[in-house]
C-alpha positions in Angstrom: 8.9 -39.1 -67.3 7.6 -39.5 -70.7 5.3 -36.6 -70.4 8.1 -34.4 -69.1 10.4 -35.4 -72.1 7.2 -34.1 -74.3 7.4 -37.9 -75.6 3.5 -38.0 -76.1 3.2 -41.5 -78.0 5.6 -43.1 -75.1 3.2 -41.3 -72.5 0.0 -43.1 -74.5 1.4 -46.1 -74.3 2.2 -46.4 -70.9 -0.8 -45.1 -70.2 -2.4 -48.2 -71.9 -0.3 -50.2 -70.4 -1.3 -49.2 -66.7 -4.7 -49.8 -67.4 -4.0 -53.7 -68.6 -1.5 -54.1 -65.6 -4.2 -52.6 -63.0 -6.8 -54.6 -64.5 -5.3 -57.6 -64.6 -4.2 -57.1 -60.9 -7.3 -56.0 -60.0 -9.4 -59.5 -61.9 -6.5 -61.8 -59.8 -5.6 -60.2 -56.1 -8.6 -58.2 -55.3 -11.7 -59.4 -53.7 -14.8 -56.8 -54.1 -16.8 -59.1 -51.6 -14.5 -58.5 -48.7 -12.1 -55.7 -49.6 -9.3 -58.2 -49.4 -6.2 -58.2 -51.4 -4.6 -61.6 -51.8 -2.4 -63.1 -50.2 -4.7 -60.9 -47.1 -1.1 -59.7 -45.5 -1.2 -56.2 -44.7 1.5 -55.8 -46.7 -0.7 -56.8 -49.4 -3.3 -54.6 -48.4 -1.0 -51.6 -48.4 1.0 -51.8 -51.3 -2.4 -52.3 -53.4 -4.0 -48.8 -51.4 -0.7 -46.9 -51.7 -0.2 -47.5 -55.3 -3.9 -47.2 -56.4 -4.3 -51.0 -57.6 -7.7 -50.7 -55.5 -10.6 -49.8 -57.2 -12.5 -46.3 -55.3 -15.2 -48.1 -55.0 -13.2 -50.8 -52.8 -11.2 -48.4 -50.8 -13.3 -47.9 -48.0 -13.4 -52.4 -47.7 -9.9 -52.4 -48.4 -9.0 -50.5 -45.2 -11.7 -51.7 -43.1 -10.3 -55.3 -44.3 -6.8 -53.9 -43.1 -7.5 -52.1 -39.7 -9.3 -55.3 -38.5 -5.9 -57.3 -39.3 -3.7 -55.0 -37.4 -6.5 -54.8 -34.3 -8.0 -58.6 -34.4 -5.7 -60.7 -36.1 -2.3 -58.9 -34.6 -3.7 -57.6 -31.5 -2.9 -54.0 -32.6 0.1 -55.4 -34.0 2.4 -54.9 -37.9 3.1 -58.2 -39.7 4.7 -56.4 -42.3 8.4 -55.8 -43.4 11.0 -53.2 -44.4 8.4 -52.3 -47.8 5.3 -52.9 -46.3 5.7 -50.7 -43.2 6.0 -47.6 -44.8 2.6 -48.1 -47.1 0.6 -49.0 -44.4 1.9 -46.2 -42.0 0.9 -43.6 -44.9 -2.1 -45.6 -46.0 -3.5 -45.6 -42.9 -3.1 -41.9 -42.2 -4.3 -40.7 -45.1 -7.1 -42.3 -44.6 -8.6 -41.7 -41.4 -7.2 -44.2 -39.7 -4.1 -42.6 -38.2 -5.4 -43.5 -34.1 -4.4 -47.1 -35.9 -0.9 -45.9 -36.4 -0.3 -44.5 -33.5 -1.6 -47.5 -31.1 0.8 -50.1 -33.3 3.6 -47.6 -33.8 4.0 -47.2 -29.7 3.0 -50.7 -28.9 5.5 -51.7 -26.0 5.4 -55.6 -26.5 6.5 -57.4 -29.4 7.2 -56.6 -32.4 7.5 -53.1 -32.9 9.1 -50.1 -32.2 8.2 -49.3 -28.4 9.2 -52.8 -27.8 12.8 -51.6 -28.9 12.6 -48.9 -26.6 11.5 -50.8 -23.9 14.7 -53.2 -24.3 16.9 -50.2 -24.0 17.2 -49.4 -27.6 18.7 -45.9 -28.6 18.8 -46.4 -32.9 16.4 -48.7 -34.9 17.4 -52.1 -35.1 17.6 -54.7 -38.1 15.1 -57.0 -36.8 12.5 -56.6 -34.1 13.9 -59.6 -32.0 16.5 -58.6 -29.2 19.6 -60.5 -30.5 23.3 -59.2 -29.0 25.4 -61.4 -31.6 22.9 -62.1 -35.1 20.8 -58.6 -35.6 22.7 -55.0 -35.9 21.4 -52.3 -33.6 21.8 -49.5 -35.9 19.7 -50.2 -39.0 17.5 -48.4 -40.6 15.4 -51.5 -41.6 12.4 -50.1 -40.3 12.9 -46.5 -40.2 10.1 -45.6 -41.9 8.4 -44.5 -38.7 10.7 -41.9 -38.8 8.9 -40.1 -41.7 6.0 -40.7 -40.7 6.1 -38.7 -37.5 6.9 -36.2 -39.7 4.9 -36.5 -42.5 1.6 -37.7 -40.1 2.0 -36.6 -36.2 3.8 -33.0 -37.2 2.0 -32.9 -41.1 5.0 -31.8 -42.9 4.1 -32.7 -46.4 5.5 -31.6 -50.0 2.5 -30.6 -52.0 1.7 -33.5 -54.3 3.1 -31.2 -57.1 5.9 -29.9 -54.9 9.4 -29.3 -56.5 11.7 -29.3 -53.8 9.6 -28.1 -50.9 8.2 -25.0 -53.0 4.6 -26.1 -51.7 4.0 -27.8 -48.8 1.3 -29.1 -46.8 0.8 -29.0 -43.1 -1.9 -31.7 -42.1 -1.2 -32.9 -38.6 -3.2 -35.7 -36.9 -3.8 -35.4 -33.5 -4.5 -38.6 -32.0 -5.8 -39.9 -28.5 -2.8 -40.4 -26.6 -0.6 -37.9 -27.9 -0.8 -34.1 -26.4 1.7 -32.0 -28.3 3.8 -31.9 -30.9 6.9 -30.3 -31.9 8.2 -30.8 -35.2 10.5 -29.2 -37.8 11.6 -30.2 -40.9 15.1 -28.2 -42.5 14.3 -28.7 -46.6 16.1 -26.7 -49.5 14.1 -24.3 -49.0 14.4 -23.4 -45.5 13.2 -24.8 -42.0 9.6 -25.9 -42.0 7.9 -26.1 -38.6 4.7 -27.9 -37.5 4.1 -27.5 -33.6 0.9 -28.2 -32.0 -0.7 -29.0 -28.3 -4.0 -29.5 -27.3 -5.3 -27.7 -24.4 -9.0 -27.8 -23.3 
């Protein structure tokens, strides 16, 4: 914002002050050994990936380090919450790893969202246990899946330097499991539409 505002001593000093708070991060909650971003959650491991707390040189451990939580400790499985759920949907995406999302977004037993379905559900719920009289059943607690089919299985993406739509990026990810896609997106600038099928 500073840099817009043409405030360059603000936008030095922030800059400065990123670099202390992402090293000091980086020296307590990251461990170059193993990839693994303390507390090990993979909420922990996405918020660091999303944000760029992790080093390049870690990446590559720190999704590793994530992939084998979701598959072997959470038998294809989320732990994480409302934040955490939409940094590790993109996070994994981004980064080759989408056939990861897919197999824990339409997991049919519990938790997640096919285990919803699979209990009748027609609108997101607050909390992935079935509950008629604690938990609403029209919450958009974890309706980040939402843009992610969007953003990941159709590929509708703003440009990162997008204003309003006036650049955008189509990167679909077809992923085993998954045969076709139809997907449209209505932004200010008109409807945006990513359709794909795979044939042969």
């Amino acid at each position: 914002m500073a840099g817009l505002l043409g405030r360059s001593n603000d936008v030095a000093e922030f800059a400065a002050l990123q670099e202390k708070i992402r090293a000091a991060y980086q020296d307590q909650f990251i461990m170059p050994e193993t990839g693994r971003v303390e507390p090990g959650t993979q909420t922990s491991q996405s918020f660091a990936l999303y944000t760029g707390l992790v080093p390049e040189s870690l990446q590559r451990r720190a999704l590793e380090y994530l992939d084998d939580d979701i598959r072997n400790q959470h038998d294809g499985h989320l732990s994480t919450g409302i934040m955490g759920t939409k940094f590790m949907l993109d996070v994994l995406s981004r980064n080759g790893y989408a056939q990861t999302a897919y197999d824990l977004v339409t997991k049919t037993n519990y938790p997640g969202w096919g285990w919803m379905l699979a209990n009748g559900a027609t609108t997101l719920w607050e909390h992935w246990a079935l509950s008629t009289n604690t938990y609403s059943h029209n919450h958009p607690m974890f309706g980040s899946v939402s843009q992610w089919c969007f953003e990941w299985l159709g590929g509708i993406q703003p440009a990162t330097n997008a204003v309003g739509f006036d650049r955008v990026v189509l990167r679909p990810q077809p992923v085993v499991g998954l045969d076709w896609v139809r997907c449209s997106y209505y932004s200010v600038r008109g409807r945006i539409v990513s359709d794909w099928r795979r044939e042969a």
